[in-house]
C-alpha positions in Angstrom: -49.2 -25.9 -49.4 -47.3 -26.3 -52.3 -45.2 -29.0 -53.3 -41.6 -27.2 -53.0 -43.2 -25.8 -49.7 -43.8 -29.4 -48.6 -40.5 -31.0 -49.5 -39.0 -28.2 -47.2 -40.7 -28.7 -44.5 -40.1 -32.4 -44.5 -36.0 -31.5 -44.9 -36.2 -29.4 -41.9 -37.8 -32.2 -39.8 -35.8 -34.9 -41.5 -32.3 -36.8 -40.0 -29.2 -36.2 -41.4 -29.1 -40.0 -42.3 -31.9 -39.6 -44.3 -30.8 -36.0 -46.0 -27.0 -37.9 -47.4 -29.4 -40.5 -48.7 -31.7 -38.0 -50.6 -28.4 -35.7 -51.6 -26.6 -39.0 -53.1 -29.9 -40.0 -54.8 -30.2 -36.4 -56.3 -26.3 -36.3 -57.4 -26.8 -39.8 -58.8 -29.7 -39.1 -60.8 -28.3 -35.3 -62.1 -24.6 -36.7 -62.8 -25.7 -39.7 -64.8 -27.5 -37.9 -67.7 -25.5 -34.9 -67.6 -22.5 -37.2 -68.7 -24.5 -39.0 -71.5 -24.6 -37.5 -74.8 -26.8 -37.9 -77.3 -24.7 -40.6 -79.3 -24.1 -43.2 -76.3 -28.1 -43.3 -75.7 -28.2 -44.1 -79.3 -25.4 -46.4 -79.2 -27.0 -48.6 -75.9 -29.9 -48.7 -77.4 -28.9 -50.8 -80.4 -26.7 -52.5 -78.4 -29.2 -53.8 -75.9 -31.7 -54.1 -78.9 -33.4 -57.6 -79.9 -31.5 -57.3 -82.8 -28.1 -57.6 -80.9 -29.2 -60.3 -79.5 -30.1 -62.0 -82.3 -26.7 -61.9 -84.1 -24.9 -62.2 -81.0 -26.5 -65.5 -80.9 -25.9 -66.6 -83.9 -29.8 -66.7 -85.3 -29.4 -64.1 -87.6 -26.1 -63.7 -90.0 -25.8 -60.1 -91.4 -22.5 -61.4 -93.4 -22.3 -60.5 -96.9 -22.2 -63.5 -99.9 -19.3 -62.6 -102.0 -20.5 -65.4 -104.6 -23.2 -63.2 -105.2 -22.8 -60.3 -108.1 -23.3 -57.2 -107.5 -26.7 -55.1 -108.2 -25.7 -53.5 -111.4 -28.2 -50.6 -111.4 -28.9 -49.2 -115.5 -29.1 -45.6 -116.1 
């Protein structure tokens, strides 16, 4: 028996409790990453990144020194 043959079968004998549970679970799972693009993934994943959380915290300063000059770069 095959796998999509198997998952059939169990719908068939299944409740209808349990079926709204699987159909939500299956909406849920399709909806979310259908509505993500490429750029939010990107976007959470710096945000939730140790990174983040180190300047959020205040352990790490990313702030430019303006007293500093300027690379001059010679040609």
């Amino acid at each position: 028996m095959t796998l999509k043959e198997s998952v059939l079968q169990g719908i068939e004998t299944a409740d209808d409790k349990l079926l709204e549970e699987l159909l939500q679970l299956i909406r849920s799972r399709t909806t979310k990453k259908s509505t993500l693009t490429l750029s939010d993934t990107i976007v959470d994943f710096f945000r939730n990144s140790p990174l983040a959380e180190a300047i959020n915290s205040g352990e790490l300063d990313l702030s430019r020194d303006r007293t500093i000059e300027a690379d001059r770069f010679v040609r």
